[in-house]
Phi, psi and omega in degrees: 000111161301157178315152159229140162231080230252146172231144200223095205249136179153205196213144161021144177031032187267323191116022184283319198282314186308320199275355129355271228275348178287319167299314164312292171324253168045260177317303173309302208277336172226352206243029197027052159242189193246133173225174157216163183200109172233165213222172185185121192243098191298194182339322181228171201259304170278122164076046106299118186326148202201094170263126133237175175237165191208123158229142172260152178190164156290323215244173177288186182215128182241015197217112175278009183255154201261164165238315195217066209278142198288343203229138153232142173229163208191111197258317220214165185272339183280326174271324135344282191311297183342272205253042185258336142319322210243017134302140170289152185292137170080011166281217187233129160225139200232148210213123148270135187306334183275344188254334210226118149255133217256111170267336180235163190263109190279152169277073194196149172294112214226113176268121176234111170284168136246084177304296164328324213253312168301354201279347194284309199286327187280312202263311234010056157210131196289331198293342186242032189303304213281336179278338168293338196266292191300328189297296195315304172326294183273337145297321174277351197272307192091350181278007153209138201262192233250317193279343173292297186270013169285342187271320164293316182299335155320332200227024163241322169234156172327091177335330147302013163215030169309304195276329171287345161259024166265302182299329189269329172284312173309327159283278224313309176280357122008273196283316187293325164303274174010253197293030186266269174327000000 
């Protein structure tokens, strides 16, 4: 497997750094790969701006900060301006259609979802937004299966909410087929 280098961008309580850290767990912990996972929190914890980065590899890894990342995902139009220079060319950037209007032409293969407005519609609760994302991440990406973060998500929340981040994944990868295909 090449280095994968993903940045999971967007602000205070949306979940990026939790679906991160979720994604890392994952790799290690069921998918045998080498991960990092670092975080960066703007002014306010809520409705502050929020990056994390993720790198999976085979190999060792010596530098944990993403630079030029394969994969951006972008939650919110404040994290879109930020960080949409610093996809590697021709990398993947995944965008919700309802927070982020894609203004400019980036070099990169560009998913614009409406992650949010299924997650309103299928689930109705927001609170599992970030796991519709991460649903999305990993069908188009491939760097883990479904069943790796069904497993961490086992040993991380309640089991009564086992099944709706169940649900929220499944529309990610869903809505990530859609526009796959």
């Amino acid at each position: 497997m090449e280095r994968c280098r993903l940045v999971f961008s967007g602000s205070g309580g949306q979940g990026v750094i939790t679906a991160a850290i979720i994604l890392a767990e994952a790799a290690v912990l069921y998918e045998n790969r080498i991960a990092v996972q670092s975080q960066a929190y703007g002014p306010a914890a809520r409705g502050g701006s929020t990056r994390s980065d993720v790198i999976i590899s085979d190999s060792a890894i010596n530098y944990p900060k993403v630079v030029q990342p394969n994969v951006l995902v972008c939650l919110t139009q404040e994290a879109y301006n930020n960080f949409y220079p610093i996809i590697r060319p021709g990398g993947l950037l995944i965008t919700d259609s309802r927070y982020v209007k894609i203004q400019r032409k980036v070099d990169a293969q560009q998913k614009e979802l409406p992650m949010h407005q299924a997650v309103m519609e299928k689930i109705g609760k927001p609170i599992v937004f970030n796991i519709c994302m991460l649903g999305a991440v990993i069908r188009l990406t491939g760097l883990v299966t479904s069943e790796s973060i069904m497993k961490v998500l086992k040993n991380r929340i309640p089991g009564s909410f086992l099944e709706i981040n169940r649900n929220a994944l499944d529309l990610g990868m869903t809505l990530a087929e859609d526009v796959k295909s």
